[in-house]
ZAPAMAR-889741 format. One record per residue (C-alpha): residue in one letter; residue number from 0; x, z, y. Coordinates in steps of 0.5 Angstrom, whole numbers. Layout:
<r zafi="A" drenkol="NUM" east="X" up="Z" north="Y"/>
...
//
This chain:
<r zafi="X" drenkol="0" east="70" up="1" north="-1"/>
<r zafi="X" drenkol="1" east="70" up="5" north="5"/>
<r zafi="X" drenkol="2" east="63" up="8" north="6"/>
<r zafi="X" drenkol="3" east="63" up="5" north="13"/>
<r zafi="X" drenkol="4" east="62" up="-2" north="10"/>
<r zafi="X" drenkol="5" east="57" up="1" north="5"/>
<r zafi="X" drenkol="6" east="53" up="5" north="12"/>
<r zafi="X" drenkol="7" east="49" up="-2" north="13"/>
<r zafi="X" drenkol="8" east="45" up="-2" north="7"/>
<r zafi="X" drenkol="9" east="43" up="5" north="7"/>
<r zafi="X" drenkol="10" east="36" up="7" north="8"/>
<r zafi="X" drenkol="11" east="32" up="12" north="8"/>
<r zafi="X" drenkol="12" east="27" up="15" north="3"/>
<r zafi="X" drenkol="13" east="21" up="18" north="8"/>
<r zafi="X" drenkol="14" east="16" up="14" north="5"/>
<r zafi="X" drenkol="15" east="10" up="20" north="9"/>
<r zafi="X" drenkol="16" east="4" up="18" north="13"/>
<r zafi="X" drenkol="17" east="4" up="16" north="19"/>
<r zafi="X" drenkol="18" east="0" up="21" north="21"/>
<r zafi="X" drenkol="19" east="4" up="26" north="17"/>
<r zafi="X" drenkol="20" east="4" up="31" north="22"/>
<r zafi="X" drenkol="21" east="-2" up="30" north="26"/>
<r zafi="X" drenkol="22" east="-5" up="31" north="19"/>
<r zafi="X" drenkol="23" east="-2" up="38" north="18"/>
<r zafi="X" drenkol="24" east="-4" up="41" north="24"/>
<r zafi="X" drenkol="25" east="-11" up="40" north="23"/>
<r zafi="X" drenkol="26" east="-11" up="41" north="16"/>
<r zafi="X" drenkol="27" east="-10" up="49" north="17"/>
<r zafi="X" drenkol="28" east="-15" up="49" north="23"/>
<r zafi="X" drenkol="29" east="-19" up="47" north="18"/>
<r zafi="X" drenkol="30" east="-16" up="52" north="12"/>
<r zafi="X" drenkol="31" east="-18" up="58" north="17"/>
<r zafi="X" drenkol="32" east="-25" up="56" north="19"/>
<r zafi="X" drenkol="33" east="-27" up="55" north="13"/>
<r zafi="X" drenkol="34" east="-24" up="61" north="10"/>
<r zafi="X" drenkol="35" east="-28" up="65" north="15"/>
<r zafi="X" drenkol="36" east="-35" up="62" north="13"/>
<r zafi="X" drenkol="37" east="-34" up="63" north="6"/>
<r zafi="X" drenkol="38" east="-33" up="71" north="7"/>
<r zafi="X" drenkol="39" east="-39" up="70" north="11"/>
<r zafi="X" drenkol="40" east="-44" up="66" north="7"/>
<r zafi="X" drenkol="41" east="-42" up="70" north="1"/>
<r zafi="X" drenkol="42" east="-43" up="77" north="3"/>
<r zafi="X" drenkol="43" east="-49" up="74" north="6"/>
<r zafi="X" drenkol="44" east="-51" up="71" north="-1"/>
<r zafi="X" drenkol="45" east="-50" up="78" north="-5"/>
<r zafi="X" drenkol="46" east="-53" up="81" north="1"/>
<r zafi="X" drenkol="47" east="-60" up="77" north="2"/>
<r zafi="X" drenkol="48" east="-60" up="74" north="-6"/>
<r zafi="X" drenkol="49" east="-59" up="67" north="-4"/>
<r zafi="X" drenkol="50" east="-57" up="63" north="-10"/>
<r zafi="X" drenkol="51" east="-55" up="57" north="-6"/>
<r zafi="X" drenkol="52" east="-52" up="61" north="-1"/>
<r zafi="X" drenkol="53" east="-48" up="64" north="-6"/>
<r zafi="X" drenkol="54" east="-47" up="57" north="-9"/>
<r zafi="X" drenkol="55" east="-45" up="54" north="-3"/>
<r zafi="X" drenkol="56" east="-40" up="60" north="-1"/>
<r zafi="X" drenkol="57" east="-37" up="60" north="-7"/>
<r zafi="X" drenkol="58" east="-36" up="52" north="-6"/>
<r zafi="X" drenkol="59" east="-33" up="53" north="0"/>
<r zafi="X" drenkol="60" east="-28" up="58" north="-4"/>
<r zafi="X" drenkol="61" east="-25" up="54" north="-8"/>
<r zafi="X" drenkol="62" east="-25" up="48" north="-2"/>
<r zafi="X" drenkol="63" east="-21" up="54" north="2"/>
<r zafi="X" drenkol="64" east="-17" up="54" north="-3"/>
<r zafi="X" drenkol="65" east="-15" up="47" north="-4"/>
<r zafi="X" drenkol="66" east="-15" up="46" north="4"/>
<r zafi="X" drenkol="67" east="-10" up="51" north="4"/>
<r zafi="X" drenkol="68" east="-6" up="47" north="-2"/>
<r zafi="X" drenkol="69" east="-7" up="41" north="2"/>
<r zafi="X" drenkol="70" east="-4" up="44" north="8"/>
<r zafi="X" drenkol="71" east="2" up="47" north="4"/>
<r zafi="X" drenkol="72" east="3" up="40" north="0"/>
<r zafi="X" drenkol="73" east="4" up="37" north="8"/>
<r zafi="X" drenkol="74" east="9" up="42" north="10"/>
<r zafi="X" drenkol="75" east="13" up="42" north="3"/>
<r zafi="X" drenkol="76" east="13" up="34" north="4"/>
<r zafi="X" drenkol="77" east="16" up="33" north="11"/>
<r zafi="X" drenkol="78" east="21" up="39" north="10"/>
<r zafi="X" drenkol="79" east="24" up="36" north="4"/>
<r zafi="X" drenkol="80" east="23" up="28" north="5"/>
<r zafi="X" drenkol="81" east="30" up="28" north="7"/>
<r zafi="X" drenkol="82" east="32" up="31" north="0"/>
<r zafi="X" drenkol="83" east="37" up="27" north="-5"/>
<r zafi="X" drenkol="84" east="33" up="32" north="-10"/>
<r zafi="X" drenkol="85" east="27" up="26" north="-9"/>
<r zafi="X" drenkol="86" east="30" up="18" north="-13"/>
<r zafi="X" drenkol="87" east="23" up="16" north="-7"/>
<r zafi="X" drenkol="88" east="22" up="21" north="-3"/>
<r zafi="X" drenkol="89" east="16" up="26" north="-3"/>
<r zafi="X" drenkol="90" east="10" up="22" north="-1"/>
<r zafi="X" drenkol="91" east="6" up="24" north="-7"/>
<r zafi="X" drenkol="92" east="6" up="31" north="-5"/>
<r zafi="X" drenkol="93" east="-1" up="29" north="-2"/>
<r zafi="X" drenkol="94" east="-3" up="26" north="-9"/>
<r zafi="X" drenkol="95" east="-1" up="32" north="-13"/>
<r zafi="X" drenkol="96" east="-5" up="37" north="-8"/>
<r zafi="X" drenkol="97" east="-11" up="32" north="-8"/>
<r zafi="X" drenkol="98" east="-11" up="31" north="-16"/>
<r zafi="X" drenkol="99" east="-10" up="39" north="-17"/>
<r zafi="X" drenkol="100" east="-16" up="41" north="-12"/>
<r zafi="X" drenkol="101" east="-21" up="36" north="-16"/>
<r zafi="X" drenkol="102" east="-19" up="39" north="-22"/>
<r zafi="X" drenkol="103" east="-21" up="46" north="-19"/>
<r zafi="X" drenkol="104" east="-27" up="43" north="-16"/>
<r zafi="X" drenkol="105" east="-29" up="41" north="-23"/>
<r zafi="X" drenkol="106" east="-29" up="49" north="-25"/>
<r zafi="X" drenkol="107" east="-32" up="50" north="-19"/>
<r zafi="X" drenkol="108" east="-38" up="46" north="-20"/>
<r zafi="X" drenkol="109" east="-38" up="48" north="-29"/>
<r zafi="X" drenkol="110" east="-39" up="55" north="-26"/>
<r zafi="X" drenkol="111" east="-45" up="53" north="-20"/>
<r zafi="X" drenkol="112" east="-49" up="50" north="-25"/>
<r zafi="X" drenkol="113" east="-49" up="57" north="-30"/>
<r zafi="X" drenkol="114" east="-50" up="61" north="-25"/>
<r zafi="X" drenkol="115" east="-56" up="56" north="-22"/>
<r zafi="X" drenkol="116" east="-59" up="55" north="-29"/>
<r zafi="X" drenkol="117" east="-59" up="63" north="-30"/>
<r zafi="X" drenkol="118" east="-63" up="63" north="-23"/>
<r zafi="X" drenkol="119" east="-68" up="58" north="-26"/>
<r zafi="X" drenkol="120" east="-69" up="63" north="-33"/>
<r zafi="X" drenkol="121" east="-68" up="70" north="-29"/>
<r zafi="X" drenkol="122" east="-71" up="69" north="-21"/>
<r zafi="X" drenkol="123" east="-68" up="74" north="-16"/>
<r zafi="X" drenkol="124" east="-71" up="77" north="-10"/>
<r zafi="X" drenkol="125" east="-69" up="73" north="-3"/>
<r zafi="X" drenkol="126" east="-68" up="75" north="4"/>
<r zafi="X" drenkol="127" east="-70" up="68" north="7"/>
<r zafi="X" drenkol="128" east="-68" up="69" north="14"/>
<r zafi="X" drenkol="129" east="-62" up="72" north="14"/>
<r zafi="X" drenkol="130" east="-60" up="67" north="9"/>
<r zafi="X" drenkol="131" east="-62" up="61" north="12"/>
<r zafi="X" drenkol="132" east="-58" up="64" north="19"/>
<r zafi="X" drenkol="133" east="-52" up="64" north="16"/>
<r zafi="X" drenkol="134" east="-53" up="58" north="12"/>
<r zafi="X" drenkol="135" east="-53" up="54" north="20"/>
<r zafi="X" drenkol="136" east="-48" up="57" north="21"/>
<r zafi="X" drenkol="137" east="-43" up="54" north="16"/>
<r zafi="X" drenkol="138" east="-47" up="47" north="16"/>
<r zafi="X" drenkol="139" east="-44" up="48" north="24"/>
<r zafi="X" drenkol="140" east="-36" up="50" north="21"/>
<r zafi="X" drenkol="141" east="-37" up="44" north="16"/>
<r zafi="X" drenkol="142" east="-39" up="39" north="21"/>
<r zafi="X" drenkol="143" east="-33" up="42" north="26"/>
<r zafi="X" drenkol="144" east="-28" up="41" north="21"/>
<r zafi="X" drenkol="145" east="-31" up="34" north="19"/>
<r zafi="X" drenkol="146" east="-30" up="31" north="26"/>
<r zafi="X" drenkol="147" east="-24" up="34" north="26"/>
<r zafi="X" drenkol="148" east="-21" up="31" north="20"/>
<r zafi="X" drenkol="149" east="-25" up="24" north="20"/>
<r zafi="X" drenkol="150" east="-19" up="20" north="24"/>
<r zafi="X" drenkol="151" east="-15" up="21" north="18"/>
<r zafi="X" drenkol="152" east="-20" up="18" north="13"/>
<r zafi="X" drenkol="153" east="-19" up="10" north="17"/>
<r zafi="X" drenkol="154" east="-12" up="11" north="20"/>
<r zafi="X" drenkol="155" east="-9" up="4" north="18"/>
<r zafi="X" drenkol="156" east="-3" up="-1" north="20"/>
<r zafi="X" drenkol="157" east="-5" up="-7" north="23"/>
<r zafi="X" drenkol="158" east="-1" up="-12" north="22"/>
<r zafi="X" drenkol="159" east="-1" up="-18" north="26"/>
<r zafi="X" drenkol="160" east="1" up="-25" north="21"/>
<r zafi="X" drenkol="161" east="2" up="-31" north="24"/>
<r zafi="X" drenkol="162" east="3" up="-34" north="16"/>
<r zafi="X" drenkol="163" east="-2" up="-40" north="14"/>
<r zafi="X" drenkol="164" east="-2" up="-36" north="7"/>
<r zafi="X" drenkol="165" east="-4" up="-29" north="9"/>
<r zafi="X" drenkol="166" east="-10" up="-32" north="13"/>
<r zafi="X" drenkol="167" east="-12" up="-35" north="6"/>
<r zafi="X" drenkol="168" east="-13" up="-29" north="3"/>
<r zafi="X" drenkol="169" east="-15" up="-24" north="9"/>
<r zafi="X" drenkol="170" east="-20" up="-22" north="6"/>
<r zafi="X" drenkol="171" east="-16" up="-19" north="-1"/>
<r zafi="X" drenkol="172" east="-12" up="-15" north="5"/>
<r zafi="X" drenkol="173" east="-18" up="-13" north="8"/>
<r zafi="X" drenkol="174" east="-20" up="-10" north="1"/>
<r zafi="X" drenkol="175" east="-14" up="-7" north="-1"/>
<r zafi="X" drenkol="176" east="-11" up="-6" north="4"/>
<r zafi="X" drenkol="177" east="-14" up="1" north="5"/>
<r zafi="X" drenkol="178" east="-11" up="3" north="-3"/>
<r zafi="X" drenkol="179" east="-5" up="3" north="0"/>
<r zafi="X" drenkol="180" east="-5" up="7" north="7"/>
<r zafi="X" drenkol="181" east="-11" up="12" north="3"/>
<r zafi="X" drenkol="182" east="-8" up="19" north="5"/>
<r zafi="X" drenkol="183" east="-11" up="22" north="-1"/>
<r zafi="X" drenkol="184" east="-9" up="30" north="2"/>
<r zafi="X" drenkol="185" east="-13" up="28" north="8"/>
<r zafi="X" drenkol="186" east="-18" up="24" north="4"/>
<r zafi="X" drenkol="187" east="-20" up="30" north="-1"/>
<r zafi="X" drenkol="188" east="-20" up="36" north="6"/>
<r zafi="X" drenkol="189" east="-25" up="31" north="9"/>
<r zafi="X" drenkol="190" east="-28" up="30" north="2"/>
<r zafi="X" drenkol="191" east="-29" up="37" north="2"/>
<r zafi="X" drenkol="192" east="-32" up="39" north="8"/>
<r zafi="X" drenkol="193" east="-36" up="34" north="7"/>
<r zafi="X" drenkol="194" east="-39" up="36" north="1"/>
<r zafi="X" drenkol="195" east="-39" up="43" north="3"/>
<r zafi="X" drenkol="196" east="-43" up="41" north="10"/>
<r zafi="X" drenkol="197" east="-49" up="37" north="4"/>
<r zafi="X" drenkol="198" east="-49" up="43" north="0"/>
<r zafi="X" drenkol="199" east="-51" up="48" north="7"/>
<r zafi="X" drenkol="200" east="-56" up="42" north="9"/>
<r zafi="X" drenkol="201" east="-59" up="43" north="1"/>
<r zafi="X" drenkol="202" east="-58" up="50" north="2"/>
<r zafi="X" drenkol="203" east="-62" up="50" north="9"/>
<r zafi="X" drenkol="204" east="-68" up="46" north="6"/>
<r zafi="X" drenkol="205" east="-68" up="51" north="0"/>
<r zafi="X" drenkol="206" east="-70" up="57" north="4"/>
<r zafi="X" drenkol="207" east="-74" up="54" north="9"/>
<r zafi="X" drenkol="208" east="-79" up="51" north="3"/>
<r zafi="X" drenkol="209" east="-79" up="58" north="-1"/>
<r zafi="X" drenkol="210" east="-80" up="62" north="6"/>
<r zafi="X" drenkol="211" east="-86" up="58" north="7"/>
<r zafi="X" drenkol="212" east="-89" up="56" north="0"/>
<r zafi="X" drenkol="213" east="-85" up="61" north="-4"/>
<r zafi="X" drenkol="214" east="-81" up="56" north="-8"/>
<r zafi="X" drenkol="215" east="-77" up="61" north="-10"/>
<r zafi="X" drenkol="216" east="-75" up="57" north="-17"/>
<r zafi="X" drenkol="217" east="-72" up="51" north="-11"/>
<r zafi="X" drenkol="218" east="-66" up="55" north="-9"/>
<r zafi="X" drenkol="219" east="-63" up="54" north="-17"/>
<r zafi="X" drenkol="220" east="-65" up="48" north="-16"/>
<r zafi="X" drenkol="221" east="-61" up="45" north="-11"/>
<r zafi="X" drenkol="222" east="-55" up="49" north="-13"/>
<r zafi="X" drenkol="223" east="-56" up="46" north="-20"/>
<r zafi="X" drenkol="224" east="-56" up="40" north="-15"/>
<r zafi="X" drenkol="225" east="-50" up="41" north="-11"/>
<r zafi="X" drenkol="226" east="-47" up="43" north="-17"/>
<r zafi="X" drenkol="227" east="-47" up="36" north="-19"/>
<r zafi="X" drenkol="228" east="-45" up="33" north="-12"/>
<r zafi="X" drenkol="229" east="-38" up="37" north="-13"/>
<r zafi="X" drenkol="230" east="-37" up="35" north="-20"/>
<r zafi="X" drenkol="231" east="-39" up="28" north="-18"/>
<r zafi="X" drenkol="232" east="-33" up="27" north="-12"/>
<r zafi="X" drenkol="233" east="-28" up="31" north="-16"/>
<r zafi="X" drenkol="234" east="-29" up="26" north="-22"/>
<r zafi="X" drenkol="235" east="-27" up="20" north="-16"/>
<r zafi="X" drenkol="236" east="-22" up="24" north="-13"/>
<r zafi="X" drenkol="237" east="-18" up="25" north="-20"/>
<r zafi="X" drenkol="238" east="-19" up="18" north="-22"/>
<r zafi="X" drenkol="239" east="-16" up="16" north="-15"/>
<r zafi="X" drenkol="240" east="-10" up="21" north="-15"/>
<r zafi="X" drenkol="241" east="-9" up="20" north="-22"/>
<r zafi="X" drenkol="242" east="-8" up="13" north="-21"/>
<r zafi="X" drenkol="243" east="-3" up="15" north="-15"/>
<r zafi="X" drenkol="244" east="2" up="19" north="-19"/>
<r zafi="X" drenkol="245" east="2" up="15" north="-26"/>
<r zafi="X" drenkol="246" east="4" up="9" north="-21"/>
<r zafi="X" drenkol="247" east="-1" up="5" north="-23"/>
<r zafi="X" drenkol="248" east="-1" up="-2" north="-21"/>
<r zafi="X" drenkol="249" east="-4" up="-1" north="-13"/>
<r zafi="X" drenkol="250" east="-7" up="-7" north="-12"/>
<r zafi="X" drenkol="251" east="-6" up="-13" north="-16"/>
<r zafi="X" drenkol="252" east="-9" up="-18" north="-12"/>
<r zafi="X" drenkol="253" east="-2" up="-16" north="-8"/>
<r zafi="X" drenkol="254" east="2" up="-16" north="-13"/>
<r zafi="X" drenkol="255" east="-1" up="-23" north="-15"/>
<r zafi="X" drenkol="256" east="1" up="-26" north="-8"/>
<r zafi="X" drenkol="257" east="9" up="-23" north="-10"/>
<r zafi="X" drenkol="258" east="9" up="-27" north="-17"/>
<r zafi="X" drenkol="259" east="6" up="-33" north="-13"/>
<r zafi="X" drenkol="260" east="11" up="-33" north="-7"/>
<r zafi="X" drenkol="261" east="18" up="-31" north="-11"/>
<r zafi="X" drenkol="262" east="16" up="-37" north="-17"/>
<r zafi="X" drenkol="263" east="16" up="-41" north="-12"/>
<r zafi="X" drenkol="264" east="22" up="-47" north="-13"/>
<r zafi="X" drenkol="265" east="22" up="-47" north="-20"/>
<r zafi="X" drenkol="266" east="24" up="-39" north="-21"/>
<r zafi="X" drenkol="267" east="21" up="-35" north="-25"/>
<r zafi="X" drenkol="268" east="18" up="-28" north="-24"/>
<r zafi="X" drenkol="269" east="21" up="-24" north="-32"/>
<r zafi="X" drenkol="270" east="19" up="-17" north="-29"/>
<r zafi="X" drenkol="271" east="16" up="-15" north="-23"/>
<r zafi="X" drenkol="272" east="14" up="-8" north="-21"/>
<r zafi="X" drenkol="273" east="10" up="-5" north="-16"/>
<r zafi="X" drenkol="274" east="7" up="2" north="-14"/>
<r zafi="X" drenkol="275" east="5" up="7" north="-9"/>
<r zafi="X" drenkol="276" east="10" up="11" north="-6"/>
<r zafi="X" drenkol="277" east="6" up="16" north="-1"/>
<r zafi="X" drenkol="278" east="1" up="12" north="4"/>
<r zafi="X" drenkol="279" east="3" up="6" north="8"/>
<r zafi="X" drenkol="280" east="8" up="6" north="3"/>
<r zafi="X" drenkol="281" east="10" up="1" north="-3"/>
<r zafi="X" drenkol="282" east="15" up="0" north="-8"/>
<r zafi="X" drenkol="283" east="17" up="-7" north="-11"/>
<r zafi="X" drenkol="284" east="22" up="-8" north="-17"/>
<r zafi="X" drenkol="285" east="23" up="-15" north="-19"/>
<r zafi="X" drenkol="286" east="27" up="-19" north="-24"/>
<r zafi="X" drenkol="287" east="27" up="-26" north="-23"/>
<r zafi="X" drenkol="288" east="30" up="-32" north="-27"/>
<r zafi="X" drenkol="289" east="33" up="-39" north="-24"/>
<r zafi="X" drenkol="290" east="37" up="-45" north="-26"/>
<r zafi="X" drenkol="291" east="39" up="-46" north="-19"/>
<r zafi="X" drenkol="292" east="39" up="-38" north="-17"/>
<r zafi="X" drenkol="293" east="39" up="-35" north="-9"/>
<r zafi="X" drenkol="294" east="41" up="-29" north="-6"/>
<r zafi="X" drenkol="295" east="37" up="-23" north="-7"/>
<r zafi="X" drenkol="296" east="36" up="-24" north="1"/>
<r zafi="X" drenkol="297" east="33" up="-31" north="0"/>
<r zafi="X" drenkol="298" east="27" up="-28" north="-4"/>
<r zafi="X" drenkol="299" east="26" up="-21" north="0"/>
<r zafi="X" drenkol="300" east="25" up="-26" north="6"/>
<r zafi="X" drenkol="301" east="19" up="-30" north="3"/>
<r zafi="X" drenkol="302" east="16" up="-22" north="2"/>
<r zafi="X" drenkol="303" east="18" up="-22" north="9"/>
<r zafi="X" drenkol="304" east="10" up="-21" north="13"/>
<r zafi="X" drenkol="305" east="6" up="-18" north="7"/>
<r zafi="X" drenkol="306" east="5" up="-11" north="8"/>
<r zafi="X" drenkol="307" east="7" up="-4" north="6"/>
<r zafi="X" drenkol="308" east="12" up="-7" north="2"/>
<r zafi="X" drenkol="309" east="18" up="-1" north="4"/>
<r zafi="X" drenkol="310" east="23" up="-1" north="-2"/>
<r zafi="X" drenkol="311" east="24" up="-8" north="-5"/>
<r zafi="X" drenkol="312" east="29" up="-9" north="-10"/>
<r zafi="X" drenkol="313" east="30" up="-15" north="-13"/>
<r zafi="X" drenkol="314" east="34" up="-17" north="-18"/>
<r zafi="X" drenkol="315" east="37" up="-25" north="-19"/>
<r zafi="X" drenkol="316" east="39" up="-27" north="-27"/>
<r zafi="X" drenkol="317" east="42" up="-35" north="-28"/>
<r zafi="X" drenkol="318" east="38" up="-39" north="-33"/>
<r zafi="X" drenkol="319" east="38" up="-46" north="-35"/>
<r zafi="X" drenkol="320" east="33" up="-51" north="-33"/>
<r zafi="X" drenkol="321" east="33" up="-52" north="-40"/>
<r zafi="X" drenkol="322" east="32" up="-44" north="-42"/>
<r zafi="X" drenkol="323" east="27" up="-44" north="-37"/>
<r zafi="X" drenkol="324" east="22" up="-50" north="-40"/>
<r zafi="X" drenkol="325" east="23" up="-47" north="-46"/>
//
């Protein structure tokens, strides 16, 4: 067979956000902001012997860290998405750096509550004023970089059905839609700076009431609790991101609408298989059974209008009716 003949049936595996780019750009604007601030806040808390200062510098260490990771995962995946060397492209870098950057955030967290539970048995001495000036400054970065990344968190498709059956379960789309389209790399950039802006508030308050009741046991205190905040969103993220790489089953109420629309006629439905390839991106592999079998096109067009769906294989085995009532 001649590969001209072969050409109109190919397609390609670049199964990246639509934001891809976009993303990247202000991914390593934020890399650079906030490495300078954790210099800052971390000298400063050595200096001024601010735990939660030192706490929410060190935070934003690791969050440097990851939003670097993050920054390199998107480079790595828009140079190599044409690359054979992918069987369904590298839409999953994003998951793996986002799953990487929970997990370094977890230790992280461990070593706030140490450091803050050893503040509670042996106080420091702190020098509030400093302390609570450069923590503004860090709070004013994380907000910076916040809104610069905010765009990306609900950066959907929308699509436009006509389909009387779509209408039936807009809500399930509405619901679940969002699994599919979630950047988790740019989820966990925004997640991280978020968290960090919470922690600087935190931190602020802290030295605000020990300047003015001496409340010096509040500022171990609110790092235990910032401590606490990062393991909490590290968990979620792992779990989301985990789920992605191990090709867990995106939405089910999609895949139940699948199954519903390919068994229609009197097929039958053997094996169907649906994951998440990169964001806004699906793959569905289904096996079906029929007496009076159909080509692969026929099925593919029932699925025609729903969404994400970017690389559908579909399989046909005859069966007689008999076998099938069986």
């Amino acid at each position: 067979m001649h590969r001209e003949t072969i050409d109109p049936w190919r397609h390609d595996h670049r199964f990246l956000g639509s934001s891809h780019d976009r993303h990247e750009r202000r991914t390593w604007i934020v890399v650079a902001l906030t490495a300078a601030t954790m210099v800052a806040e971390i000298a400063a808390g050595l200096a001024f012997g601010s735990m939660a200062l030192l706490a929410d510098g060190l935070h934003m260490a690791t969050h440097a860290g990851a939003l670097a990771l993050s920054g390199i995962a998107y480079a790595l995946a828009r140079r190599w998405a044409d690359s054979a060397r992918f069987s369904f492209g590298t839409g999953k870098f994003g998951d793996l750096a986002a799953w990487s950057s929970a997990l370094v955030l977890l230790l992280a967290a461990l070593g706030i509550a140490v450091e803050s539970t050893w503040r509670l048995v042996e106080p420091a001495p702190i020098r509030f004023d400093e302390a609570i000036a450069v923590a503004v400054v860090g709070l004013l970065v994380n907000l910076a970089s916040a809104a610069l990344l905010h765009d990306g968190i609900g950066d959907h498709h929308h699509h436009d059905h006509d389909d009387d059956h779509h209408h039936e379960h807009e809500t399930d789309h509405a619901r679940h839609g969002r699994h599919a389209h979630r950047d988790h790399n740019i989820a966990a950039a925004y997640a991280h700076v978020v968290t960090d802006a919470a922690t600087s508030v935190a931190a602020i308050l802290a030295l605000l009431a020990g300047r003015i009741w001496n409340w010096i046991w509040l500022d171990a205190v609110v790092g235990l609790l910032a401590g606490g905040l990062v393991a909490a969103w590290a968990a979620s993220l792992l779990r989301r991101s985990g789920a992605a790489l191990l090709d867990c089953v995106p939405d089910p109420d999609l895949a139940a609408r699948i199954r519903a629309r390919l068994e229609e006629n009197g097929d039958r439905v053997a094996d169907l298989h649906l994951w998440r390839l990169g964001p806004g991106h699906l793959a569905l592999v289904v096996s079906i059974v029929s007496d009076a079998p159909a080509e692969p096109d026929r099925y593919k067009a029932r699925l025609r209008d729903l969404p994400d769906l970017s690389h559908v294989t579909i399989e046909v085995h005859p069966c007689a009716r008999r076998r099938l009532a069986a």
